[in-house]
FINU-892616 format. One record per residue (C-alpha): residue number from 1; residue in one letter; x, y, z. Coordinates in nm, 4 decimals. Layout:
<pts>
PT   resi   resn       east      north         up
PT    NUM      A          X          Y          Z
...
</pts>
This chain:
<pts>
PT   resi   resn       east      north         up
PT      1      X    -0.1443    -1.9526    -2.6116
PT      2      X    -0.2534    -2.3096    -2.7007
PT      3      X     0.0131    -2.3704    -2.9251
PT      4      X     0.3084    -2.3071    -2.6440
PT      5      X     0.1640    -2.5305    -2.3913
PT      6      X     0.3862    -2.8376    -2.4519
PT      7      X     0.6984    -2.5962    -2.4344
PT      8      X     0.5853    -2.4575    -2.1063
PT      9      X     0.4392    -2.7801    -1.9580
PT     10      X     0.7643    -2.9104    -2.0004
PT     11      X     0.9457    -2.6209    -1.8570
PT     12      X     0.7477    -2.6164    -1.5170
PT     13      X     0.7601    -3.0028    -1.5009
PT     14      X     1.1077    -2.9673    -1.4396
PT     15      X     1.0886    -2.6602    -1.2031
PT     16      X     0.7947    -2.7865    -0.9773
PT     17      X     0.8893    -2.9165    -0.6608
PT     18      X     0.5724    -3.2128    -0.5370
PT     19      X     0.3484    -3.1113    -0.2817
PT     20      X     0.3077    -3.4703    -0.0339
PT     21      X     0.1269    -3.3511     0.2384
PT     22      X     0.4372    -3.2941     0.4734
PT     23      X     0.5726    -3.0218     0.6387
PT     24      X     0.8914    -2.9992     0.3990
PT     25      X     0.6923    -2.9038     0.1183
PT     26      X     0.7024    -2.5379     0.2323
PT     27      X     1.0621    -2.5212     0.2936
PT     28      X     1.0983    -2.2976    -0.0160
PT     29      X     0.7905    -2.0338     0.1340
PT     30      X     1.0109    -2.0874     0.5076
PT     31      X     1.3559    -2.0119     0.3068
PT     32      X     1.1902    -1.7068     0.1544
PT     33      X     1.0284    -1.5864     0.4494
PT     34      X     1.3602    -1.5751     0.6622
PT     35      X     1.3830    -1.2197     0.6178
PT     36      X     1.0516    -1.0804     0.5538
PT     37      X     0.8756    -0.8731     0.7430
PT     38      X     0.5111    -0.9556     0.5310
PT     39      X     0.3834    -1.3068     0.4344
PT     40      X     0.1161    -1.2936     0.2255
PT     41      X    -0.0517    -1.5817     0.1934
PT     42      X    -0.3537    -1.5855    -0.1262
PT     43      X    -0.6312    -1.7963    -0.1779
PT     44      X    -0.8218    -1.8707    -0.5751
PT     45      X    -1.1368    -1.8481    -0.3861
PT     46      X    -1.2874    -1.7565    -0.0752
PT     47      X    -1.4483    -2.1200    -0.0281
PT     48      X    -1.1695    -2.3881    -0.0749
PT     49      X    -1.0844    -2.6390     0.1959
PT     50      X    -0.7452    -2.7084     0.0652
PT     51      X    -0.6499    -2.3219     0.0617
PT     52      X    -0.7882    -2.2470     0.4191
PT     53      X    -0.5932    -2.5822     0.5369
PT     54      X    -0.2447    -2.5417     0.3699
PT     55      X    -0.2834    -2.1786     0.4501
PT     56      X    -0.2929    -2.2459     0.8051
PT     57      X     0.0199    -2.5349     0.7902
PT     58      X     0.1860    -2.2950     0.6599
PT     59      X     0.1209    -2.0030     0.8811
PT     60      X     0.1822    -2.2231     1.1723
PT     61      X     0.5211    -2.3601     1.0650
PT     62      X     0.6102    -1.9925     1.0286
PT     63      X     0.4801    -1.9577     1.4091
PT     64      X     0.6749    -2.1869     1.5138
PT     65      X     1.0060    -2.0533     1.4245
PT     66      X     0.9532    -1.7511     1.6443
PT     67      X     0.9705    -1.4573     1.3699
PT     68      X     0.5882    -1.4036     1.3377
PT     69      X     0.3931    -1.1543     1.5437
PT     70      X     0.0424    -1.1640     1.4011
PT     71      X    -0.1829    -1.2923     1.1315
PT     72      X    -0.4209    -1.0547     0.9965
PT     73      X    -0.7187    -1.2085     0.7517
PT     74      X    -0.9421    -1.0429     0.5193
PT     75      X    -1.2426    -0.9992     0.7342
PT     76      X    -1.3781    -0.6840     0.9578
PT     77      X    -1.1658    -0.5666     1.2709
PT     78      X    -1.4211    -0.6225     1.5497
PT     79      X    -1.5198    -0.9381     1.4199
PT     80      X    -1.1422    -1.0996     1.4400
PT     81      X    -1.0742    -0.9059     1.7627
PT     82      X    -1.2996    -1.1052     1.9597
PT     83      X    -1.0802    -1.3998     1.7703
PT     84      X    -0.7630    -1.2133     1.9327
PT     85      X    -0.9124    -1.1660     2.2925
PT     86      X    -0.9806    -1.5476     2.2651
PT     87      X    -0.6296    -1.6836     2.1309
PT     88      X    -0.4227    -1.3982     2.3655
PT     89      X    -0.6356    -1.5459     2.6813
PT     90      X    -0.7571    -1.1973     2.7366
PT     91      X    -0.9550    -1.2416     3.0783
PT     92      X    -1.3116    -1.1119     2.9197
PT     93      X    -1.2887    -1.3166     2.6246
PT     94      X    -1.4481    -1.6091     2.4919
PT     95      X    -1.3633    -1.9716     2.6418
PT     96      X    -1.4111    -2.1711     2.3073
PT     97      X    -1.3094    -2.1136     1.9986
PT     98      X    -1.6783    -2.1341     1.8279
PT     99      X    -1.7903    -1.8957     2.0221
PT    100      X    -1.4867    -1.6546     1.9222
PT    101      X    -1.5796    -1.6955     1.5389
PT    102      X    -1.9342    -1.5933     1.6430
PT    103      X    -1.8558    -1.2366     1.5687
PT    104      X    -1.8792    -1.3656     1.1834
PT    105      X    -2.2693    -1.3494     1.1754
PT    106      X    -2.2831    -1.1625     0.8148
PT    107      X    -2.3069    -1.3065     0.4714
PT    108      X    -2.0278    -1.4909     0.3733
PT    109      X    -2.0143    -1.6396     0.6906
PT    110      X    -1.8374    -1.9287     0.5835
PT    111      X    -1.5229    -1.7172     0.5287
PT    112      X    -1.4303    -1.7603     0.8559
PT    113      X    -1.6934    -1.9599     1.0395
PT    114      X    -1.5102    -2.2937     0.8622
PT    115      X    -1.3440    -2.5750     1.0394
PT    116      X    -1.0403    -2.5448     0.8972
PT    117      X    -0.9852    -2.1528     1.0833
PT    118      X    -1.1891    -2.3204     1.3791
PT    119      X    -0.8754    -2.5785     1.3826
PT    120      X    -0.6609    -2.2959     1.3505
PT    121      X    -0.7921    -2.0480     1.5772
PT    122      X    -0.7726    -2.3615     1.8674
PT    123      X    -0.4588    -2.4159     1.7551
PT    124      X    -0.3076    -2.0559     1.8015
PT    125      X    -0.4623    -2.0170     2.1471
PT    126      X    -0.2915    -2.3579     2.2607
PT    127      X     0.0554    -2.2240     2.1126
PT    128      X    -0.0015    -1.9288     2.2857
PT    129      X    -0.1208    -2.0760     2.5985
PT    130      X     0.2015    -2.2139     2.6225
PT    131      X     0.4007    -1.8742     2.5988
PT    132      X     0.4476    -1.5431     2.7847
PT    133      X     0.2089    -1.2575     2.6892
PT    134      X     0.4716    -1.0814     2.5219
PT    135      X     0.5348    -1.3503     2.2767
PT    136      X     0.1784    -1.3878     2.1733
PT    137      X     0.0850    -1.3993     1.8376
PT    138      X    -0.2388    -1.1868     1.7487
PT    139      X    -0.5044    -1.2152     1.5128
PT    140      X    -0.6579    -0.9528     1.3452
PT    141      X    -0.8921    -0.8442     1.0330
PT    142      X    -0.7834    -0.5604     0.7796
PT    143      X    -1.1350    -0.5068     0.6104
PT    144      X    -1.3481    -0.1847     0.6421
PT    145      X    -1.6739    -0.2986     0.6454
PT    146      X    -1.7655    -0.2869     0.9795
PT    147      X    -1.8344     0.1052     0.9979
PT    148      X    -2.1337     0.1143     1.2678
PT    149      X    -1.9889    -0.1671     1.4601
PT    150      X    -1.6584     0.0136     1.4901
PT    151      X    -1.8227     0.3463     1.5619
PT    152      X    -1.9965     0.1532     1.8348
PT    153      X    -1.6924     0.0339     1.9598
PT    154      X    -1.4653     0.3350     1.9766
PT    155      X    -1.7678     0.5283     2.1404
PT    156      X    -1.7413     0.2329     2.4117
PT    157      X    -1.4219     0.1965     2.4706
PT    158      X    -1.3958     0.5850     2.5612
PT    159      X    -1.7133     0.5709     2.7580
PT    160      X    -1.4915     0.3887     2.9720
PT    161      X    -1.1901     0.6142     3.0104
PT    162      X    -1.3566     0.9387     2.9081
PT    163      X    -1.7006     1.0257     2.9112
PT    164      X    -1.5971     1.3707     2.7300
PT    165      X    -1.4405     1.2548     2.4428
PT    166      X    -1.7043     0.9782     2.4194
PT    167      X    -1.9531     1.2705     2.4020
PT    168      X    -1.7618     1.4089     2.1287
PT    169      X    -1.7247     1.0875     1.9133
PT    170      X    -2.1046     1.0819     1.9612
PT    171      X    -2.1681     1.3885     1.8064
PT    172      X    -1.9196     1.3451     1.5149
PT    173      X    -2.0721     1.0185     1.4180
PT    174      X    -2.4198     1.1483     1.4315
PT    175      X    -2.3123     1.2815     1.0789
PT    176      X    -2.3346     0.9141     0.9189
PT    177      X    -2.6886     0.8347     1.0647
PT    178      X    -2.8887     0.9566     0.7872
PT    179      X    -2.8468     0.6134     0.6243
PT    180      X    -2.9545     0.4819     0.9586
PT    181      X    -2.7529     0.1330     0.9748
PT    182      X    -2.7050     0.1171     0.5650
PT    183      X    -2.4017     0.2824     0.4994
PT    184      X    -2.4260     0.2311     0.1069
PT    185      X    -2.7672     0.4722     0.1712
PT    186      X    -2.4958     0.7407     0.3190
PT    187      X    -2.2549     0.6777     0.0380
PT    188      X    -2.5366     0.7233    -0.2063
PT    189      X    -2.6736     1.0486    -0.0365
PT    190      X    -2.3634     1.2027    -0.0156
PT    191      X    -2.2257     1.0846    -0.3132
PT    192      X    -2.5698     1.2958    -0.5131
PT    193      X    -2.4875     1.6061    -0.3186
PT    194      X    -2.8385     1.5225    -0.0847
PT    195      X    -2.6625     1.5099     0.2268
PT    196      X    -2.3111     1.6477     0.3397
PT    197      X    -2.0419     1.4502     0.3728
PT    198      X    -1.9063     1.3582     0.6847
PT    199      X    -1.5579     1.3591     0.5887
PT    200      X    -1.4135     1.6333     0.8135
PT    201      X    -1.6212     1.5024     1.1259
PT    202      X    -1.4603     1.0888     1.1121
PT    203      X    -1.0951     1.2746     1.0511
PT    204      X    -1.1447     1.5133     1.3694
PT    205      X    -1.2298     1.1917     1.5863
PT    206      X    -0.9334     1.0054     1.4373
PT    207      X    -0.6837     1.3332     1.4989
PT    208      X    -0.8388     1.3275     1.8360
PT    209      X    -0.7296     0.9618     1.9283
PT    210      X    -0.3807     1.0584     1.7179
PT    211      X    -0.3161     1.3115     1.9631
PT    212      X    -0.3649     1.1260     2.2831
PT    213      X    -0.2023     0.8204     2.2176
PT    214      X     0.1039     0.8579     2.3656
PT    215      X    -0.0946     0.9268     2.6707
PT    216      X    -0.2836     0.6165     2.6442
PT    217      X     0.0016     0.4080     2.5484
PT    218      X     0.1691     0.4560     2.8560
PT    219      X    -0.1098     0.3305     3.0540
PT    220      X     0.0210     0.0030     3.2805
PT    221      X    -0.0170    -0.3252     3.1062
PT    222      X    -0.0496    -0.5055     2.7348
PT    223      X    -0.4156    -0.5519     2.7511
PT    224      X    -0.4253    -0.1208     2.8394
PT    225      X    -0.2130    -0.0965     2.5468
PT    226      X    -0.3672    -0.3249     2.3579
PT    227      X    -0.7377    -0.1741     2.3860
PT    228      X    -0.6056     0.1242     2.2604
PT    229      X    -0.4396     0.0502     1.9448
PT    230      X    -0.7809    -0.1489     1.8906
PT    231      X    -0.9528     0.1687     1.9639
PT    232      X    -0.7864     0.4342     1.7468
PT    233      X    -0.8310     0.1473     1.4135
PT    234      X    -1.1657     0.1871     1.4830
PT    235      X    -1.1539     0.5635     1.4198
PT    236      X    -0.9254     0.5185     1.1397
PT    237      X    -1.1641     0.2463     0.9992
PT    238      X    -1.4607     0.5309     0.9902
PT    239      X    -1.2876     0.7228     0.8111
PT    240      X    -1.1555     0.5301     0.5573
PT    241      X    -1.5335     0.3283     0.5600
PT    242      X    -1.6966     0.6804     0.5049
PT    243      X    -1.4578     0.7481     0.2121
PT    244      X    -1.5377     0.4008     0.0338
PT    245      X    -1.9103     0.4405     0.0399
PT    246      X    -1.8725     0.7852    -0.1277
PT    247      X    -1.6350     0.6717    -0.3217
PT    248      X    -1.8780     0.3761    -0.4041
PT    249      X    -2.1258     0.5431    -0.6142
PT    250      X    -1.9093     0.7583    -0.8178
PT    251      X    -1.6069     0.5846    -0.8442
PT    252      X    -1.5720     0.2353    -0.8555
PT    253      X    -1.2152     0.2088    -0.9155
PT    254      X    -1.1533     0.4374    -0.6852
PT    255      X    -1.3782     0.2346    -0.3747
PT    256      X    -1.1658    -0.0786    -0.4603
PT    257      X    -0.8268     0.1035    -0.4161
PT    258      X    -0.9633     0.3348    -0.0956
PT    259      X    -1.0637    -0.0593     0.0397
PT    260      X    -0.6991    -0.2120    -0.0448
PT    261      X    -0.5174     0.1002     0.0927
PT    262      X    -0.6987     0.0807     0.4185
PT    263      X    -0.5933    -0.2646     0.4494
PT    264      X    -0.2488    -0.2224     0.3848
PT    265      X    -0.2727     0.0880     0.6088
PT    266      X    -0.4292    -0.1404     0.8810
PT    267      X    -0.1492    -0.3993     0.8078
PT    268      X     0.1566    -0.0967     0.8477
PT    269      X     0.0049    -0.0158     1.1996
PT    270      X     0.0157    -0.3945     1.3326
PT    271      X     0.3630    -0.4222     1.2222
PT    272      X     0.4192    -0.0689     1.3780
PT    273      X     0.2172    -0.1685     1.6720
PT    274      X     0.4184    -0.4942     1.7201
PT    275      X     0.7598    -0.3710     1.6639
PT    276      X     0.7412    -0.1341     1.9938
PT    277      X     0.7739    -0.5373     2.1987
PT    278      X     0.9008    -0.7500     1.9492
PT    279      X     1.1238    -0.5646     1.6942
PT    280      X     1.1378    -0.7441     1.3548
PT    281      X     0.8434    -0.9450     1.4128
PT    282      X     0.6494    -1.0547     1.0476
PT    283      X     0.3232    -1.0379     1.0053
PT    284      X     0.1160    -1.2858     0.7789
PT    285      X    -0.2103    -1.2323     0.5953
PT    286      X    -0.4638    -1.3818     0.4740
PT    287      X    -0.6507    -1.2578     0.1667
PT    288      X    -0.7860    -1.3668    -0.1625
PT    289      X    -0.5379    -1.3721    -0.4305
PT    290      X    -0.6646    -1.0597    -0.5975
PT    291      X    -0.5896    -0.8433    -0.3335
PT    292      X    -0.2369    -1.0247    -0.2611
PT    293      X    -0.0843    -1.0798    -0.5861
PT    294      X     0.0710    -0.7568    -0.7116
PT    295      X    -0.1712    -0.5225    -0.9139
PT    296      X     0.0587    -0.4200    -1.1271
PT    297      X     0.0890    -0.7645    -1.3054
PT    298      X    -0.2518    -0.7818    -1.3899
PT    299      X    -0.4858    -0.6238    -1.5883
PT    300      X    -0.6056    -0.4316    -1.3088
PT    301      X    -0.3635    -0.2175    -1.3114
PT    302      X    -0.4800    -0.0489    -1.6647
PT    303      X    -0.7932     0.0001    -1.5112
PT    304      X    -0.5880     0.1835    -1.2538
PT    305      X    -0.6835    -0.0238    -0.9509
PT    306      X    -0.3984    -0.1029    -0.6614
PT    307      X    -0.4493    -0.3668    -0.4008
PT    308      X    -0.2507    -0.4929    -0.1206
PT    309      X     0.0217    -0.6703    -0.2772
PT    310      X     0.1455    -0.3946    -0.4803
PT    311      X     0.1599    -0.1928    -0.1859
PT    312      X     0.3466    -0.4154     0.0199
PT    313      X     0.6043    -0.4428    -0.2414
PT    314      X     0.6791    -0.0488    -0.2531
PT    315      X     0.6873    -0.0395     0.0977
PT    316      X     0.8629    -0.3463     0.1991
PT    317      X     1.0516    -0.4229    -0.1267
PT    318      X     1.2064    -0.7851    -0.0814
PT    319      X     1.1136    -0.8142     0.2521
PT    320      X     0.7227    -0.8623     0.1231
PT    321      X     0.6656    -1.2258     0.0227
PT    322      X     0.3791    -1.2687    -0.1916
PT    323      X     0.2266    -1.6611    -0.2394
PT    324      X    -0.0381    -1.7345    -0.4399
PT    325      X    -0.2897    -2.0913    -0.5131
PT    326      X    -0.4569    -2.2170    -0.7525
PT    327      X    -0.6397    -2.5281    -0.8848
PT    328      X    -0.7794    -2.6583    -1.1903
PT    329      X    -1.0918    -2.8366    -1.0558
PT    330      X    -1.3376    -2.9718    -0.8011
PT    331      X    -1.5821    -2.8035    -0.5374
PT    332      X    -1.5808    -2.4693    -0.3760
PT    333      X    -1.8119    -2.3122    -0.1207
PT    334      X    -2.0097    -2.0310    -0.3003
PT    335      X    -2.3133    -1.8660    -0.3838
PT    336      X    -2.5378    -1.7931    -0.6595
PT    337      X    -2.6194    -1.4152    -0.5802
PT    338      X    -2.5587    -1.1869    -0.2853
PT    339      X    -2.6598    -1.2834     0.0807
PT    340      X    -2.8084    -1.6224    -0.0242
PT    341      X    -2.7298    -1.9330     0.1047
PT    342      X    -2.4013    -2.1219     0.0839
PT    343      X    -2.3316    -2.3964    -0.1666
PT    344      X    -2.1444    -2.6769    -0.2346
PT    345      X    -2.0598    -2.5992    -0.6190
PT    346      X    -1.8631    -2.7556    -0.8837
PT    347      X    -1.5562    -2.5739    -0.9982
PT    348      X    -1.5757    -2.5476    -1.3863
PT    349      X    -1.2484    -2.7347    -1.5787
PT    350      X    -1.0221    -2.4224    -1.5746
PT    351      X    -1.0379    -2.2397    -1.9511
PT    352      X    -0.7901    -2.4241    -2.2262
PT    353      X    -0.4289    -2.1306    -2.2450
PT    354      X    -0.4768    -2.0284    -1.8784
PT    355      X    -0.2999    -2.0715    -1.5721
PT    356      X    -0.4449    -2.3041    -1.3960
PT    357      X    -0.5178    -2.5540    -1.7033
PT    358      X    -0.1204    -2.5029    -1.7910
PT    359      X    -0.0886    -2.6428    -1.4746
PT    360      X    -0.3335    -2.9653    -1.4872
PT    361      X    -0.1226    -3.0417    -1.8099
PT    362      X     0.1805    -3.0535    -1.5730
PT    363      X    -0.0125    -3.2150    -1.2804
PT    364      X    -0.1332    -3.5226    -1.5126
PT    365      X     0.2504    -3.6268    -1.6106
PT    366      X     0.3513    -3.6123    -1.2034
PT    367      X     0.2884    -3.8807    -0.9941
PT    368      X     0.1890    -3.6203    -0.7095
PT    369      X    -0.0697    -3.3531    -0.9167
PT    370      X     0.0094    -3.0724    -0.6564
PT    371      X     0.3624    -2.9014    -0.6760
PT    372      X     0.4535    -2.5550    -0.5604
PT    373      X     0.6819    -2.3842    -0.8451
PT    374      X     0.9260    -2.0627    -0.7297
PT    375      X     0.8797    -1.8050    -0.9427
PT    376      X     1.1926    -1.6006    -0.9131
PT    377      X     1.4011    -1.7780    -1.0352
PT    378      X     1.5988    -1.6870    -1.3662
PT    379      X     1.4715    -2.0592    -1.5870
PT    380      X     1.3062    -2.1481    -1.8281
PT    381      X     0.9479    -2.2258    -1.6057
PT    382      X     0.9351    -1.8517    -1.4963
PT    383      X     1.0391    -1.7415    -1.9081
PT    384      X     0.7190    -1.9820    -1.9952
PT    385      X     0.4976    -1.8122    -1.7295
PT    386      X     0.6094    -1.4572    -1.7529
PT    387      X     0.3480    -1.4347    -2.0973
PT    388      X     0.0542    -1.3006    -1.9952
PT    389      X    -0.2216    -1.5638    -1.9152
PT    390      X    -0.6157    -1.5882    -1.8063
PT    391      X    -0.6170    -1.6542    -1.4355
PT    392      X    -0.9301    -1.7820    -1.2002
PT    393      X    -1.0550    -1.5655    -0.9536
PT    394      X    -1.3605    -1.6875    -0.7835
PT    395      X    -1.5105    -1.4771    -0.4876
PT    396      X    -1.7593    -1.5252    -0.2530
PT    397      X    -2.0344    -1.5674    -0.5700
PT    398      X    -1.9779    -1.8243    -0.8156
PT    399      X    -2.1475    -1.8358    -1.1452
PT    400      X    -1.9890    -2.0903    -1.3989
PT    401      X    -2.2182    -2.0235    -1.6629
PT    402      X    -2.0456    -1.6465    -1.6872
PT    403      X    -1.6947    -1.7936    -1.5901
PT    404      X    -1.5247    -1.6241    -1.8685
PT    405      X    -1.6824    -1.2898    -1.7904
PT    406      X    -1.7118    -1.3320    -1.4206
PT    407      X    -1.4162    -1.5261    -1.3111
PT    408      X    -1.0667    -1.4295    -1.5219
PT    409      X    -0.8327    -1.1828    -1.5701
PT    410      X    -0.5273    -1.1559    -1.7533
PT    411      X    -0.1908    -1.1682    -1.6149
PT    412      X     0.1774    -1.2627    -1.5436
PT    413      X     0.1902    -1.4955    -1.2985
PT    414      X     0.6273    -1.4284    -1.2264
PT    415      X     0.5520    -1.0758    -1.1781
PT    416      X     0.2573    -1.1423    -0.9780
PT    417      X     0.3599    -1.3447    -0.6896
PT    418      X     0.7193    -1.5186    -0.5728
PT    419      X     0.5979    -1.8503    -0.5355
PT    420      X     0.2650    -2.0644    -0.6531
PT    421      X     0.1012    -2.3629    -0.5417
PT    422      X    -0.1092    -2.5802    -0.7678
PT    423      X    -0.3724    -2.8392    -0.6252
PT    424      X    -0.5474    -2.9512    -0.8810
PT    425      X    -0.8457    -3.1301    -0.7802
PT    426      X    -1.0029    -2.9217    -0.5058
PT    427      X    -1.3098    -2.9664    -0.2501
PT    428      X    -1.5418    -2.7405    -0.1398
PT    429      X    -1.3990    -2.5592     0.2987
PT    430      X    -1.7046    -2.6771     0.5371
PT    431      X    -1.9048    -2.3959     0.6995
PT    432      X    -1.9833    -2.4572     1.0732
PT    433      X    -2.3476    -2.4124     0.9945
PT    434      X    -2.5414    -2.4335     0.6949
PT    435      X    -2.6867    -2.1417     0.6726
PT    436      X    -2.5440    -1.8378     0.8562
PT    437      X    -2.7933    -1.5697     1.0165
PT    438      X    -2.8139    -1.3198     0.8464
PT    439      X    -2.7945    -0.9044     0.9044
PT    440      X    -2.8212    -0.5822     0.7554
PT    441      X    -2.6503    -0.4167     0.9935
PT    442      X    -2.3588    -0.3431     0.7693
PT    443      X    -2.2881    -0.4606     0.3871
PT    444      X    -2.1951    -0.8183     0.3003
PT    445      X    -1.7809    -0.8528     0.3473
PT    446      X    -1.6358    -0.8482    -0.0385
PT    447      X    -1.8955    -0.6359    -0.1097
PT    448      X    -1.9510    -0.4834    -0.4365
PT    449      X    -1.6563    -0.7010    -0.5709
PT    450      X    -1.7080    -1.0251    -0.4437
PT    451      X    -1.3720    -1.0252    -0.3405
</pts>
């Protein structure tokens, strides 16, 4: 791979368009995006300031020209629906933004308790402040970790509009208790034939809410409606939740892909969900670059594994816009092991023949070391990147002394995503506390994968 470098730095030199720091460097990701209906915005690690930042430009710039309806984030449905009560100015909701992001109490809490989605998440409520309800944009997490807290919450919501099918939710969730508030013990029991599976009970309470909706949905009011639709993902989220911990400790493959199917899944009901008020409108997520980036262009897919971005493609074709980041070097917010405390850590020099060193060759003959390159194009940049290549993944556990093992992946970066941007010296996103509290209720987010 080495011994092509000067070929391909050359190549991408010419095809990379310098990153400044203003809001015309994303005219390309604005020009693409005209038509989409999914943005989907990637990050190289879950603790970078610069990705959580130009992430949020980005997503904001695409706000403002009136096509988006929602952003949706890697992170657990409760947890960023108390961030959408507080940006729609739901009545009941929070007042400040830091108390919104409270909902983020588990390890990694620095995924979202930053200041760069604290800036963000003050920002959207002020645009939104400023706009009917019906033009609101939402905010809203696609992960399935949350399974107690969202049984909790679907059992409340229907204790308040009826105490009979509350009853009933109740019963069918008593099932998943035998772990008490460990699912992975459930997963594990079922999964070694000790305990039934509680497979046909989440799927009745899901039918259930399937088959009343259209009663509920014509209940007076947004905020009727709203509750709702946040009340029937919570069913589906049980189900899918109780499927992944089985899944879990059997087949690991097969956990990953039931976790990036329930995302997409959660993704095809907000743009659903949306489109009944604001036909058209996009929808822009937030998620690590593994889950983003198509599957098939990596060597995930051998292993059979799907994720998001592959997904979004064979249902949205063209009209899914996949961006990815990465850098070559610098800080990132990590840790050593599982729910320990966050670090600032230094990013290893990226591996000699991959990606993200490829592009540090290009970055040291520019006067401005971060460029976005488009990679659909039919030139000789995308011919130089199209050969497979080691690319950087770094989660929410960072160990450089493994980084081969722990942190690359082969893959073709043109088939991958449509567009790339490159910063090359990177620091480390700033957690709104130094150590988050921590709880067992449920299993770290990005758990087993760190992504």
């Amino acid at each position: 791979m080495q011994s092509l470098a000067p070929d391909a730095v050359a190549a991408v030199r010419r095809a990379a368009c310098a990153l400044s720091g203003g809001v015309e460097d994303f005219a390309p990701i604005l020009q693409r995006a005209q038509h989409a209906r999914l943005i989907l915005l990637g990050e190289a690690s879950h603790g970078t300031h610069e990705f959580y930042r130009v992430r949020a430009e980005i997503t904001k710039a695409l706000i403002r020209t009136g096509q988006v309806g929602a952003v949706v984030v890697e992170a657990d449905w409760p947890d960023a629906w108390r961030v959408h009560r507080h940006v729609t100015w739901r009545p009941d909701a929070d007042d400040q933004a830091t108390d919104a992001l409270a909902g983020f109490r588990r390890f990694p809490q620095w995924m979202w308790r930053n200041a760069d989605v604290l800036d963000f998440v003050g920002w959207l409520r002020a645009y939104n402040g400023a706009r009917p309800a019906a033009e609101h944009v939402g905010f809203f997490g696609m992960d399935l970790y949350s399974l107690h807290a969202s049984m909790e919450a679907l059992v409340g919501y229907l204790e308040t509009v009826d105490a009979e099918a509350a009853r009933r939710a109740r019963a069918r969730y008593a099932c998943l208790e035998v772990g008490g508030r460990n699912p992975q013990r459930y997963g594990r029991l079922a999964a070694l034939g000790l305990h039934a599976d509680c497979e046909a009970a989440v799927l009745a309470q899901l039918e259930e809410m399937q088959r009343q909706a259209d009663a509920f949905l014509r209940r007076d009011g947004l905020a009727a409606q709203e509750d709702r639709f946040f009340a029937e993902q919570n069913a589906r989220l049980v189900r899918n939740a109780e499927r992944y911990y089985r899944a879990m400790f059997g087949h690991p493959t097969e956990s990953w892909n039931v976790r990036d199917r329930h995302m997409m899944e959660t993704v095809e009901r907000i743009v659903d969900f949306h489109a009944r008020s604001r036909a058209g409108a996009a929808v822009v997520l937030w998620a690590h670059n593994s889950h983003l980036g198509d599957a098939r262009a990596t060597e995930m897919h051998a292993m059979g594994e799907i994720n998001v971005g592959q997904l979004a493609r064979e249902r949205f074709g063209a009209a899914a816009c996949l961006v990815g980041f990465t850098t070559y070097t610098g800080s990132v917010t990590a840790a050593s092991n599982w729910d320990e405390p966050a670090q600032c850590v230094p990013v290893c020099p990226a591996l000699a023949g991959s990606y993200e060193w490829l592009f540090h060759q290009v970055a040291g003959e520019r006067a401005t070391p971060n460029f976005l390159v488009d990679l659909t194009g039919d030139n000789d940049a995308v011919a130089a990147l199209r050969m497979p290549r080691l690319e950087r993944a770094i989660g929410v556990i960072y160990r450089p002394h493994t980084e081969r093992q722990s942190h690359y992946f082969q893959a073709r970066l043109p088939e991958q995503f449509d567009l790339v941007l490159h910063y090359d010296t990177t620091r480390a996103v700033e957690p709104l506390e130094h150590m988050g509290t921590r709880a067992r209720a449920e299993p770290p987010e990005t758990y087993p994968s760190a992504l």
